[in-house]
C-alpha positions as CSV (number, residue, x, y, z in Angstrom):
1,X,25.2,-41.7,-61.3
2,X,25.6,-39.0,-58.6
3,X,27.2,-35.6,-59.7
4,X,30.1,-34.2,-58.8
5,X,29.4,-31.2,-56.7
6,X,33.3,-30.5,-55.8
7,X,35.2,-27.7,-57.2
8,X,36.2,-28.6,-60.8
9,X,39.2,-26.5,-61.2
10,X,40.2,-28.7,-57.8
11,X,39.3,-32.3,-59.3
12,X,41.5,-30.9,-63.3
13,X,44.1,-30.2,-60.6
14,X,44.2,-34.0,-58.2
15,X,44.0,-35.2,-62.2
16,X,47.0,-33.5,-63.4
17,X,49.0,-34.5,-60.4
18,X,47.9,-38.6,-60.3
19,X,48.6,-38.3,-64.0
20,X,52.0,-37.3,-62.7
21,X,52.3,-39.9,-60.4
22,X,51.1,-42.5,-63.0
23,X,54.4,-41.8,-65.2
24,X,56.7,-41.9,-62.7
25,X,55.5,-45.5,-61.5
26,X,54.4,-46.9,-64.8
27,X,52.6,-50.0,-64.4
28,X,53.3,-53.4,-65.6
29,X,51.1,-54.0,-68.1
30,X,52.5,-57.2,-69.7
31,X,51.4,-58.9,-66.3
32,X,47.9,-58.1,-66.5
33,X,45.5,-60.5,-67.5
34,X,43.8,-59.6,-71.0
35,X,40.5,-59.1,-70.0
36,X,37.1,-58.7,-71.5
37,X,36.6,-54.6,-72.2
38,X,33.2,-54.3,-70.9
39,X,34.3,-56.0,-67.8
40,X,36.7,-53.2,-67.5
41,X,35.1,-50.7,-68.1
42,X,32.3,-51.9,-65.4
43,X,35.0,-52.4,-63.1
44,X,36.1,-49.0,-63.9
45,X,32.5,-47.6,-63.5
46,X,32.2,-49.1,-60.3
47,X,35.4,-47.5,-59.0
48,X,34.2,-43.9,-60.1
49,X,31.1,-44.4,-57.8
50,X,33.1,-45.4,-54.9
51,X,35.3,-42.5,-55.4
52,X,32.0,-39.9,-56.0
53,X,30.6,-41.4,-52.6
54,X,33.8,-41.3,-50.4
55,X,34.2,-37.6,-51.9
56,X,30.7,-37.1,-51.0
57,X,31.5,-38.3,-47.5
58,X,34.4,-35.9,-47.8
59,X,32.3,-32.8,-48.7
60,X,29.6,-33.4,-45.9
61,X,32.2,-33.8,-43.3
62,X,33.8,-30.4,-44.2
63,X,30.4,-28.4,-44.3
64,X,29.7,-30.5,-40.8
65,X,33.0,-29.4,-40.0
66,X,32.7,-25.3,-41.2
67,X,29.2,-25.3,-39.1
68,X,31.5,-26.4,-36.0
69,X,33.7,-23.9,-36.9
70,X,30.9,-21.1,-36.9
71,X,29.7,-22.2,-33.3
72,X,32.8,-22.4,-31.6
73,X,33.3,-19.1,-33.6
74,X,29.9,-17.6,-32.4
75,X,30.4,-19.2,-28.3
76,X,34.3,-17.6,-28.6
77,X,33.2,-14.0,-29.8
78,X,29.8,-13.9,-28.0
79,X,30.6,-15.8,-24.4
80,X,29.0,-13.4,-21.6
81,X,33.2,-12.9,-20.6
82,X,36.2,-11.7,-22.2
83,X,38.9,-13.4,-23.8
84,X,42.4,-12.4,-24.7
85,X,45.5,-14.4,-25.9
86,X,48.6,-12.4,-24.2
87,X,52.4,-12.5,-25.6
88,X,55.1,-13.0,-22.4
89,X,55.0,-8.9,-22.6
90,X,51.3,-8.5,-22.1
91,X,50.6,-7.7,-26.1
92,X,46.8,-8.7,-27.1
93,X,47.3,-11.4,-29.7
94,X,43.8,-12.4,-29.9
95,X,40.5,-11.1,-28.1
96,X,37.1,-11.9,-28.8
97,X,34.0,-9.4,-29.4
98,X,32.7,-9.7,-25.5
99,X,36.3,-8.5,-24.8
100,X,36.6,-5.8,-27.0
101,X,33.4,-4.5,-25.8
102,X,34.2,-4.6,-22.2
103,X,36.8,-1.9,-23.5
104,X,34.8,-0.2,-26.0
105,X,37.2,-0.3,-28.6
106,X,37.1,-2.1,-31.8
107,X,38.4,-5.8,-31.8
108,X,40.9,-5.1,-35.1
109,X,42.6,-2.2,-33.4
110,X,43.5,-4.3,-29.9
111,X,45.4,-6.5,-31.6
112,X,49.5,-6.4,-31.2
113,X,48.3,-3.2,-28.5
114,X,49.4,-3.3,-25.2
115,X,47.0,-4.4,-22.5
116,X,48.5,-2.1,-20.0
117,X,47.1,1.0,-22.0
118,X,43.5,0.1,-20.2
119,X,44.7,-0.7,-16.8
120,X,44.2,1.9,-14.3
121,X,47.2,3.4,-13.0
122,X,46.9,2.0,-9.3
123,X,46.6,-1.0,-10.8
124,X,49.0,-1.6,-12.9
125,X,51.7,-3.2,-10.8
126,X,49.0,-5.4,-10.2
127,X,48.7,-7.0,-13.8
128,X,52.8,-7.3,-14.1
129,X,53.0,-9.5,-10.7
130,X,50.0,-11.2,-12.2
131,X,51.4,-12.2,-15.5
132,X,54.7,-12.3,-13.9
133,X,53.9,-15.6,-11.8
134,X,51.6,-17.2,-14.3
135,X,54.7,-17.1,-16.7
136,X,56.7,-18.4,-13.3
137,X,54.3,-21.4,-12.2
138,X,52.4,-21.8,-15.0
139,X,49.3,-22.7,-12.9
140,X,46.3,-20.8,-12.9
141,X,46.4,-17.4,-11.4
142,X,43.5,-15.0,-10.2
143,X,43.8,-11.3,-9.7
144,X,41.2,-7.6,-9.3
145,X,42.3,-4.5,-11.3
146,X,40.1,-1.7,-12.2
147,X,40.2,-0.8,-16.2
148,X,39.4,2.3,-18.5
149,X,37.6,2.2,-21.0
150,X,37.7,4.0,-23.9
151,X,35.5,6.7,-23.1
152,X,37.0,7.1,-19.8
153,X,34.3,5.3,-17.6
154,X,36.2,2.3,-15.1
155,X,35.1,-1.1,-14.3
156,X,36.5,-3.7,-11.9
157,X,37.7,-7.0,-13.6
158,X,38.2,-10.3,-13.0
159,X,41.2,-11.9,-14.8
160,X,41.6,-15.7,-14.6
161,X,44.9,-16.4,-16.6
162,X,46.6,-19.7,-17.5
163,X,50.1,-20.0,-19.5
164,X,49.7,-22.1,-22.1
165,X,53.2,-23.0,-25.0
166,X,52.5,-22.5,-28.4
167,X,53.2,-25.6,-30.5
168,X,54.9,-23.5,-34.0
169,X,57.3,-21.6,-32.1
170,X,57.1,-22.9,-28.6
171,X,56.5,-19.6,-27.4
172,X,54.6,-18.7,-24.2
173,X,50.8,-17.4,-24.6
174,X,48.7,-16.1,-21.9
175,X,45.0,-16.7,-22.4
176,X,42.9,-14.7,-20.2
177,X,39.6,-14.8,-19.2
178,X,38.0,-10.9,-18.4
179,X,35.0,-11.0,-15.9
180,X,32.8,-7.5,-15.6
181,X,32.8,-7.3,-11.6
182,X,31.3,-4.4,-11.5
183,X,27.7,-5.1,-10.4
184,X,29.5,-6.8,-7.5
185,X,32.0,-4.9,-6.2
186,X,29.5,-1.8,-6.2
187,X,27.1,-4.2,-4.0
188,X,30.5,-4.9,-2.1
189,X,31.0,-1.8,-1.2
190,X,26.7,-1.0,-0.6
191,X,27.3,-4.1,2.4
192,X,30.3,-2.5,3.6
193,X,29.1,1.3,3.9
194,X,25.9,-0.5,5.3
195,X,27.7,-2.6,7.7
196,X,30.2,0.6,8.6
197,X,26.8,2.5,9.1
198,X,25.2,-0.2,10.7
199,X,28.1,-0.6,13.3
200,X,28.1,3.1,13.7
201,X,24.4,2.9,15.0
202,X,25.1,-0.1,17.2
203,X,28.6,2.1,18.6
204,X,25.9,5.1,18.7
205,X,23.0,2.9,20.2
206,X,25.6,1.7,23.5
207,X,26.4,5.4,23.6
208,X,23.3,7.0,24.2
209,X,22.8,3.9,26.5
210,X,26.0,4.9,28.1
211,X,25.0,8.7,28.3
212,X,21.7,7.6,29.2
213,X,22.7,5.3,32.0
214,X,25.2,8.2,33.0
215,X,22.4,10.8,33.6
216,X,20.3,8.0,35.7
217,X,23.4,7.3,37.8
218,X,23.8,11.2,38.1
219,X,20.2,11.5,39.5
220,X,20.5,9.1,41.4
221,X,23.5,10.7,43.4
222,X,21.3,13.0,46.0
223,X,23.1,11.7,49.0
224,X,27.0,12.7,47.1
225,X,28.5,15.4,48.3
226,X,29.4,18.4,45.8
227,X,32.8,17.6,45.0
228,X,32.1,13.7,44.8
229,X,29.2,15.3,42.1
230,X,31.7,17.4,40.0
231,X,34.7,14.5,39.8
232,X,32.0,12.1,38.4
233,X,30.1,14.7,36.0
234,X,33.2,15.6,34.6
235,X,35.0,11.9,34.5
236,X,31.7,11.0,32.9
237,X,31.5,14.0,30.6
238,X,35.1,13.0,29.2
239,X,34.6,9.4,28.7
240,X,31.5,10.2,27.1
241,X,33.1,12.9,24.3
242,X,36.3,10.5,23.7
243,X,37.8,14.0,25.2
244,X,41.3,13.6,27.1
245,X,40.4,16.2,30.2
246,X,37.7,18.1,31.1
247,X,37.3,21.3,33.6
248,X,35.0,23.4,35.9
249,X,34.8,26.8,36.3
250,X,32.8,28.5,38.8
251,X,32.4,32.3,37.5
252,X,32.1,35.0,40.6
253,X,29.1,37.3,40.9
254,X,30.6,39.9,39.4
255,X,31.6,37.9,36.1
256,X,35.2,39.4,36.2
257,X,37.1,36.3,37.8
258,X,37.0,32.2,37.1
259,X,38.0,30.5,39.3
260,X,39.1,27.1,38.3
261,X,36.8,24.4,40.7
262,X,37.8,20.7,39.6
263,X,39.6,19.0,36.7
264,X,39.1,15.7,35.8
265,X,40.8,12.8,38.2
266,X,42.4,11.4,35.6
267,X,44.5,14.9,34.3
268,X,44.5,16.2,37.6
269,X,48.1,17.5,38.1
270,X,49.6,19.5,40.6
271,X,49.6,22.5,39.1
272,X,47.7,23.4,36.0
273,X,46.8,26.8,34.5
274,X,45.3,28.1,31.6
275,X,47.3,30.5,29.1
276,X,46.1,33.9,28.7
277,X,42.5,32.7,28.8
278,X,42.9,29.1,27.8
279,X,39.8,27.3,26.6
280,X,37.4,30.4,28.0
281,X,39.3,32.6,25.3
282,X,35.8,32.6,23.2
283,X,33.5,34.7,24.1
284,X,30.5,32.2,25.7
285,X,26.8,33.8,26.1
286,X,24.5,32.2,27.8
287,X,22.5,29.1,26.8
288,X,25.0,28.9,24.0
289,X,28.1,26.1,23.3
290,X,31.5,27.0,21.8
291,X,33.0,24.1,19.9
292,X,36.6,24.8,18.5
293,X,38.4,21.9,16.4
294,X,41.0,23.6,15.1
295,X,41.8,26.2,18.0
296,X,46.2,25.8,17.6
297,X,45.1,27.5,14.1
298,X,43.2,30.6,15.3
299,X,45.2,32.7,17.4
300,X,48.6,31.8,19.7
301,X,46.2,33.3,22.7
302,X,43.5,31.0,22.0
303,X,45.0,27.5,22.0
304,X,45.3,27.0,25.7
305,X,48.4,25.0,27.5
306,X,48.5,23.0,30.3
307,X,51.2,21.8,31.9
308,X,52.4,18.4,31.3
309,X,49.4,18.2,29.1
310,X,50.5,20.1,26.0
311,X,48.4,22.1,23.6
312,X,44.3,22.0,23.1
313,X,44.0,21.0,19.6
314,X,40.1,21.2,20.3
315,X,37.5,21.8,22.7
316,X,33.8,22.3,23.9
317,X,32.7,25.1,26.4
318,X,29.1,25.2,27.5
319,X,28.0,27.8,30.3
320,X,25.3,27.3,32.6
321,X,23.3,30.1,33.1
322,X,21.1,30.8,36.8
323,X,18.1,33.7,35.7
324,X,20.3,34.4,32.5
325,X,23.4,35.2,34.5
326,X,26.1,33.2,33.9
327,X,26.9,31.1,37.1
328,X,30.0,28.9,35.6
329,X,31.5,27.2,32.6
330,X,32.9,23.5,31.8
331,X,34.2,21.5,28.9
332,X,36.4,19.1,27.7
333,X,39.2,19.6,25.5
334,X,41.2,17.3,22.6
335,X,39.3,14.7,21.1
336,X,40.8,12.9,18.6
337,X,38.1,13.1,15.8
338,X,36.0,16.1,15.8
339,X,33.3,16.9,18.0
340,X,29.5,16.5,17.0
341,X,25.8,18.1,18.2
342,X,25.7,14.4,20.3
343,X,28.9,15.2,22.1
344,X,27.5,18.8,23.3
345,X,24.0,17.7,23.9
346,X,25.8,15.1,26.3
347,X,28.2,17.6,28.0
348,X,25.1,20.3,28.4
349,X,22.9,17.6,29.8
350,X,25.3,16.4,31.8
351,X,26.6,19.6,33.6
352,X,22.9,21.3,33.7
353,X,21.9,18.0,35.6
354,X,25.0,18.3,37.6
355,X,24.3,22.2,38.5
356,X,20.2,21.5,38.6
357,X,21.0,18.8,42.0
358,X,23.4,21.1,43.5
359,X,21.1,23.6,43.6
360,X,18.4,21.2,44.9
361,X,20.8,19.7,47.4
362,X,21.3,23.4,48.5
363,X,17.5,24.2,48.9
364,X,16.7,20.8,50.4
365,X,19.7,21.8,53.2
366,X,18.2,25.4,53.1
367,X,14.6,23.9,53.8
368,X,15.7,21.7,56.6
369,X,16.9,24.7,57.8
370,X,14.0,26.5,58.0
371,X,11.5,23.4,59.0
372,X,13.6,22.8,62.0
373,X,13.7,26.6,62.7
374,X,10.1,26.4,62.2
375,X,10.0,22.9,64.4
376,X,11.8,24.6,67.4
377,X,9.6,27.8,66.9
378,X,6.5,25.5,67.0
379,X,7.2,23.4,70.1
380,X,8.5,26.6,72.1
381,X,5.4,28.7,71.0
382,X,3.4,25.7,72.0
383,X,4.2,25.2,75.0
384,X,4.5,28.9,75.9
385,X,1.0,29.1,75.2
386,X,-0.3,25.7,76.8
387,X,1.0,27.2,80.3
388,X,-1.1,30.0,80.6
389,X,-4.2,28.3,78.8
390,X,-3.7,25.6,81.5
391,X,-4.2,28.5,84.1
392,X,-6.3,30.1,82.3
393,X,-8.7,26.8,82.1
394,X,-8.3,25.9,85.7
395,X,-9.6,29.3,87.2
396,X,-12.3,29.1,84.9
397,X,-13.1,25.7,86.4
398,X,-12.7,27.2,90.0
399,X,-15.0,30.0,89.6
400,X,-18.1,27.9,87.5
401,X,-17.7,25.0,90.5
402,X,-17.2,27.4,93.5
403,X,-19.5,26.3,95.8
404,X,-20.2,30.1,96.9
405,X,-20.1,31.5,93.7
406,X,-22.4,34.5,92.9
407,X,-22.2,34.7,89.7
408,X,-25.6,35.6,87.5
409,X,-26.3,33.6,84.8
410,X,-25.5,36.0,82.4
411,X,-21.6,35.9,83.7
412,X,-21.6,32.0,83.6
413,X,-22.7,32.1,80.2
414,X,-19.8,34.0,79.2
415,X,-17.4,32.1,81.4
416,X,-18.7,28.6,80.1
417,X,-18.1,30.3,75.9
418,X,-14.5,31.6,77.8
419,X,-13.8,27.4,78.5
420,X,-15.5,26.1,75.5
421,X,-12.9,28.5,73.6
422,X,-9.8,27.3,75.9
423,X,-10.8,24.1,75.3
424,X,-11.0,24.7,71.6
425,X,-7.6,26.8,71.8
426,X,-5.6,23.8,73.4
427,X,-7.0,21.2,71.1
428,X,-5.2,23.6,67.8
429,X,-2.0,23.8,69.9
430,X,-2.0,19.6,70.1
431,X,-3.2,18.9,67.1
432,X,0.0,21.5,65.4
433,X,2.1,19.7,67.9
434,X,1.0,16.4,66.7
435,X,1.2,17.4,63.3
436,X,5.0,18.5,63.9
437,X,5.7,15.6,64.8
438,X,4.5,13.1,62.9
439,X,5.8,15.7,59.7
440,X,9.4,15.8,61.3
441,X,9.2,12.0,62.3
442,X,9.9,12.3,65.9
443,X,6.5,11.0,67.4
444,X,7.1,7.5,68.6
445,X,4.1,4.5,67.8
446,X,3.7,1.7,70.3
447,X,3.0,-0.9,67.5
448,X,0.6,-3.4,69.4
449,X,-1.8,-6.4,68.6
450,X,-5.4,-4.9,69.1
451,X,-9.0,-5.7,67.9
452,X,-10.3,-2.9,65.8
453,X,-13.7,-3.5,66.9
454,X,-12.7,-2.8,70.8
455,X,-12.0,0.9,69.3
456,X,-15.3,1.2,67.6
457,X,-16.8,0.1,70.5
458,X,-14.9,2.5,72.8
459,X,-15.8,5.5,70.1
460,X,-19.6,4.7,70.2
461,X,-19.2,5.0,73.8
462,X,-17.9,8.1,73.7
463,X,-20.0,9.5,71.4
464,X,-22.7,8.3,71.8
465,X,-24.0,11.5,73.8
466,X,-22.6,14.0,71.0
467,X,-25.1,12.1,68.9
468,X,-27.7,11.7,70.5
469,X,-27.9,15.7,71.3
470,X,-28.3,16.2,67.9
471,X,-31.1,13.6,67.6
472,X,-28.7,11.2,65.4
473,X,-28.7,7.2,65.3
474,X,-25.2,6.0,65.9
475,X,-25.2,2.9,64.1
476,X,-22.4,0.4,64.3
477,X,-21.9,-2.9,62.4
478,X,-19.1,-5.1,63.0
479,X,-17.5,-8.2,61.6
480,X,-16.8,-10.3,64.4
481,X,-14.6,-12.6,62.4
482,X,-12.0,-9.5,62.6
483,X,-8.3,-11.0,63.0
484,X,-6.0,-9.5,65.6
485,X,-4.4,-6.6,64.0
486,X,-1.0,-4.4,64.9
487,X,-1.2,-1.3,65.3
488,X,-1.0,2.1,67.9
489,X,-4.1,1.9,70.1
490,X,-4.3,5.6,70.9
491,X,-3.3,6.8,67.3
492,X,-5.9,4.4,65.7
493,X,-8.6,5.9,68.9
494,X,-7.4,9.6,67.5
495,X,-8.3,9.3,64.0
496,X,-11.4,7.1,64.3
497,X,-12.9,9.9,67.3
498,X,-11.6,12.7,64.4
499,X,-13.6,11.2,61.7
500,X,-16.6,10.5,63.7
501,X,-16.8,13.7,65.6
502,X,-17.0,15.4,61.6
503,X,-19.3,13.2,60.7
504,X,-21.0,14.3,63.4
505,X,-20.5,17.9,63.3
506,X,-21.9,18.1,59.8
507,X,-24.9,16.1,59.9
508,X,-28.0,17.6,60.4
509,X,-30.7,14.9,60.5
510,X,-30.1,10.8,59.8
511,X,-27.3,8.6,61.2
512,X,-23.8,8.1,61.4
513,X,-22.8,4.6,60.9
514,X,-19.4,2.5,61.5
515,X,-18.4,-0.8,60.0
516,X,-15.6,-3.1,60.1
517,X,-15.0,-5.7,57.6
518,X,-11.9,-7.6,56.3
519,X,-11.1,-7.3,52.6
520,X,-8.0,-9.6,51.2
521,X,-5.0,-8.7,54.0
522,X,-6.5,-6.0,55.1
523,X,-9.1,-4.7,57.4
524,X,-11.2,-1.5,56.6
525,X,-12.9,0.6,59.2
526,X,-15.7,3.1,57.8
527,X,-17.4,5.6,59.1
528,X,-21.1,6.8,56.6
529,X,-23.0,9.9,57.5
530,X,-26.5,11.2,55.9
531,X,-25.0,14.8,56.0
532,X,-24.6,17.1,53.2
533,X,-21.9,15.6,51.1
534,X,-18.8,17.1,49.4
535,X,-18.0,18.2,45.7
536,X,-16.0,16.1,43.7
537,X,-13.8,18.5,42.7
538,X,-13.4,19.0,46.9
539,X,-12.6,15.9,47.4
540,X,-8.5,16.0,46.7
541,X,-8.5,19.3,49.1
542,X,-9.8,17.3,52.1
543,X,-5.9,16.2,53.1
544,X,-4.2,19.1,52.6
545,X,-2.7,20.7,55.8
546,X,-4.4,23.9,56.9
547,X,-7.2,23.7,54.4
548,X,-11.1,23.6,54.8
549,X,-13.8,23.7,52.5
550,X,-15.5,26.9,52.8
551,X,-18.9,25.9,52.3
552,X,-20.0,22.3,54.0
553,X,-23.5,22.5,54.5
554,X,-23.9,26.2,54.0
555,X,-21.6,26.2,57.6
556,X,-18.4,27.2,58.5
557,X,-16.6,24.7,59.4
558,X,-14.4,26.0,62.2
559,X,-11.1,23.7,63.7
560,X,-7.6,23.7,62.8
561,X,-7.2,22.2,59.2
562,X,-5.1,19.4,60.7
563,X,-7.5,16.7,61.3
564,X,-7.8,14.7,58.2
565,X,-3.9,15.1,57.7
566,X,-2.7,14.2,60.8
567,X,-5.2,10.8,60.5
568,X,-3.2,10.8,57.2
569,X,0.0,10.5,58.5
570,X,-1.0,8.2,61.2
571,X,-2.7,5.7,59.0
572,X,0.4,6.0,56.7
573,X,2.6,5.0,59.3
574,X,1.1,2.0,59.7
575,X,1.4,1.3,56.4
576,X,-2.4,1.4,55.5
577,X,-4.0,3.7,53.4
578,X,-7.2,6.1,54.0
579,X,-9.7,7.8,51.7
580,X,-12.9,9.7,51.1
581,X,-16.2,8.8,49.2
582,X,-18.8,11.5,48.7
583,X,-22.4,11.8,46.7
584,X,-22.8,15.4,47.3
585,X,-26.2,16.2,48.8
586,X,-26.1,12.6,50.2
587,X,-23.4,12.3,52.3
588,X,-20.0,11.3,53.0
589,X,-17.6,7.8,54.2
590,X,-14.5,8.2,55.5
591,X,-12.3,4.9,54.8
592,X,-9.0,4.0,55.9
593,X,-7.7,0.0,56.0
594,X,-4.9,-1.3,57.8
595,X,-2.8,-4.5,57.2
596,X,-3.2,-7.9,58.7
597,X,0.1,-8.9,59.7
598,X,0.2,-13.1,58.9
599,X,0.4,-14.8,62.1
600,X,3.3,-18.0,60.9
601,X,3.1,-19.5,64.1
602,X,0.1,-20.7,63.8
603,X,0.4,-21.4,59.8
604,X,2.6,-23.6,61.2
605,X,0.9,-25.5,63.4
């Protein structure tokens, strides 16, 4: 027979009671049947078992249902969130352990305290409209407040909140669930500042593409006049700062007056002056920026009014300075944030540029000045001088051919170094006229279809007899599949006879040779001598006007200087392009290649 393992106190106490029971409801005995004892007691026996097993039954259900108990006990007080049972007036009635360690006070002591106590100030209206329309619509409601802790410390919570009546008293409960937003909020706030800085750098990215695109436009601007410069420096310079006007001052030589040049266009008004000394109140030095924000609050002679315009809550001056003196001053005045090192930078760069190409557009005027003072000086000196060389040469001529000349050999010597030096003197006053012209643009090129190899040809011919005089082979080699080209017959005849009489000139013993050949859309012409050679380090020096190497084969070279640039400038106006190669002690070729112009006509054929 099992044992019972109940409480016996409890079991002497159901006894008592049934015993009770029993005597109020006696049974009637005189209808049972008279039956056997043992049977009885069996039956009896039999009964107590039932009853020891259904108590049984009984006790295992109420341990299965105390270990229930201690789980939902255990999930309740240790669920990763807080929860609190609320009166209609925001008392705590219940809380579990998460939640009382969320506000770092002990659970006992939150009980029947307000829940207000831990709500930050700011927030606190918050948590009353909260509970307020759960109470009202007794549907969930979701809210953010920031709570204090015990110890001071805050953290943002999340408070989901249904209203839920109480069954004893029909009272209204609010059970409230406390999520720790901390960790999340913080990494809202990370994304924000990162997207604010992130759209800062995009906003300061298309600025200094702004600024940057406003200093290429400004360079760009050499044909503006000065006025059209200043009005778009300055609109530029105040666009560019967020500024509302901007000003120039150009400062006289003896620094004593300013004189205001320009405002900009769009706070241009019909009469505008500066107070006292306005914006220029602070003292500027050169190469050095005054930045006021806060200029009402410094002196009532340094805030600067303008009419129609008010005050000049803050400003920029920058001065720009000409061989440390300073030439004039500009800025722009009442931005509405503060200014920064970007918005001077931008105004500095932006006025220096603006100074830097006026002063270039004033020494490009002042040297065309001077190269067509030089021009006219050139071509009246020229041809002052060509006059009396021309009669000079002719009686020269007159007196070596005179049929009844008696002149000893001694005199026609000197008479034939007289022409030879004419002769010389005239080809330096055409070869400075040509190279006037061709500089200033105002020699004209009949542009014609030619074959190159008809000019070397005609240049062998000619010089054929220099050559040979100095025992040289003049060696030509042609490509007789040259196309038709366009170009100046003369000019191309000049600088071919130019580069052949040097090579000449300055070789000694070998050959000169010229060759023609078509490369790609172009033809080259070159002329290879067995002379001396040139230095590399010569070689950029050969097309530089009035220069000469010194030392070319241990002669002096003699001539003008103006050979090899006026070929230059020649094969550059045909769009071509000329150039030395040089192995010194070797020799030298003289290149130069023109363009083949396509012929469509016959492409279309």
């Amino acid at each position: 027979m099992m044992k019972n393992v109940g409480d016996p106190k409890k079991f002497a106490e159901l006894r008592k009671n049934a015993e009770k029971k029993l005597k109020k409801k006696p049974a009637d005995r005189q209808k049972l049947q008279v039956r056997n004892p043992s049977e009885v007691i069996h039956e009896l026996e039999v009964h107590q078992i039932e009853l020891e097993m259904q108590n049984e039954e009984l006790r295992i259900t109420q341990v299965q249902l105390e270990e229930s108990r201690s789980r939902y006990s255990d999930l309740y007080d240790f669920a990763p969130i807080g929860y609190f049972v609320f009166d209609s007036n925001g008392l705590i009635l219940e809380v579990n352990l998460s939640g009382a360690t969320l506000l770092g006070v002990e659970r006992s002591y939150l009980v029947k305290k307000p829940f207000f106590s831990y709500i930050s100030r700011d927030d606190s209206n918050l948590f009353y409209l909260h509970r307020k329309k759960s109470l009202e619509t007794k549907t969930k409601q979701t809210c953010e407040i920031k709570l204090i802790r015990k110890d001071g410390s805050q953290l943002y919570a999340l408070l989901d909140t249904v209203a839920i009546e109480n069954s004893k008293d029909n009272s209204i409960h609010l059970r409230t669930t406390v999520t720790d937003i901390t960790e999340r909020k913080d990494a809202e706030e990370k994304l924000t500042n990162l997207t604010t800085t992130l759209k800062q750098s995009i906003q300061k990215i298309q600025l200094d593409e702004s600024r940057l695109q406003a200093l290429l436009i400004l360079n760009q601007l050499k044909e503006a006049s000065t006025q059209g410069l200043i009005d778009f420096v300055l609109e530029e310079a105040v666009k560019l700062t967020k500024s509302k006007n901007g000003y120039l001052k150009i400062i006289h030589k003896d620094q004593t007056i300013m004189t205001i040049h320009s405002w900009s266009m769009n706070k241009m008004k019909q009469s505008v002056y500066v107070e006292k000394t306005g914006l220029l109140s602070e003292k500027i030095q050169p190469k050095e920026a005054v930045v006021i924000d806060d200029s009402v609050n410094i002196s009532p002679f340094k805030s600067g009014k303008y009419e129609e315009l008010g005050e000049v809550t803050r400003h920029i001056d920058i001065s720009v300075a000409d061989d440390e003196r300073i030439v004039a001053t500009a800025g722009v005045g009442n931005k509405t944030e503060e200014y920064d090192d970007s918005d001077t930078r931008q105004l500095t760069l932006l006025i220096q540029g603006m100074w830097k190409l006026m002063q270039r557009k004033l020494a490009v005027e002042q040297l065309k000045k001077t190269m067509e003072a030089k021009s006219q000086f050139i071509s009246m000196a020229s041809h002052e001088l060509r006059t009396p060389l021309t009669s000079i040469k002719e009686g020269i001529r007159l007196v070596l051919q005179g049929k009844d000349s008696q002149l000893d050999d001694k005199q026609k010597k000197f008479l034939g170094l007289a022409q030879r030096n004419v002769d010389r003197l005239a080809r330096l006053i055409n070869n400075v006229l040509d190279f006037q012209k061709l500089d200033s643009g105002k020699i004209d090129f009949n542009i014609q279809e030619n074959d190159a190899n008809e000019v070397v040809r005609e240049i062998k011919e000619t010089t054929t007899t220099l050559a040979n005089d100095k025992k040289l082979s003049l060696i030509t080699e042609l490509d007789e599949s040259l196309p038709i080209v366009k170009f100046d017959w003369d000019k191309i005849m000049q600088v071919l006879m130019n580069l052949v009489n040097n090579a000449i000139k300055f070789t000694d013993q070998g050959s000169v040779t010229i060759t023609s050949a078509k490369e790609g859309n172009t033809i080259r012409i070159s002329v290879q001598d067995t002379g001396p050679g040139i230095k590399e380090e010569d070689l950029p020096r050969l097309f530089h006007e009035f220069e000469q190497l010194e030392d070319v084969g241990n002669r002096k070279p003699g001539g003008s200087g103006l050979g090899l640039v006026i070929s230059q400038k020649i094969i550059e106006r045909h769009n071509g392009k000329i150039w030395a190669e040089s192995e010194y002690g070797k020799g030298t070729a003289f290149h130069f290649v023109l363009p083949v112009e396509e012929r469509r006509e016959k492409q279309g054929e």
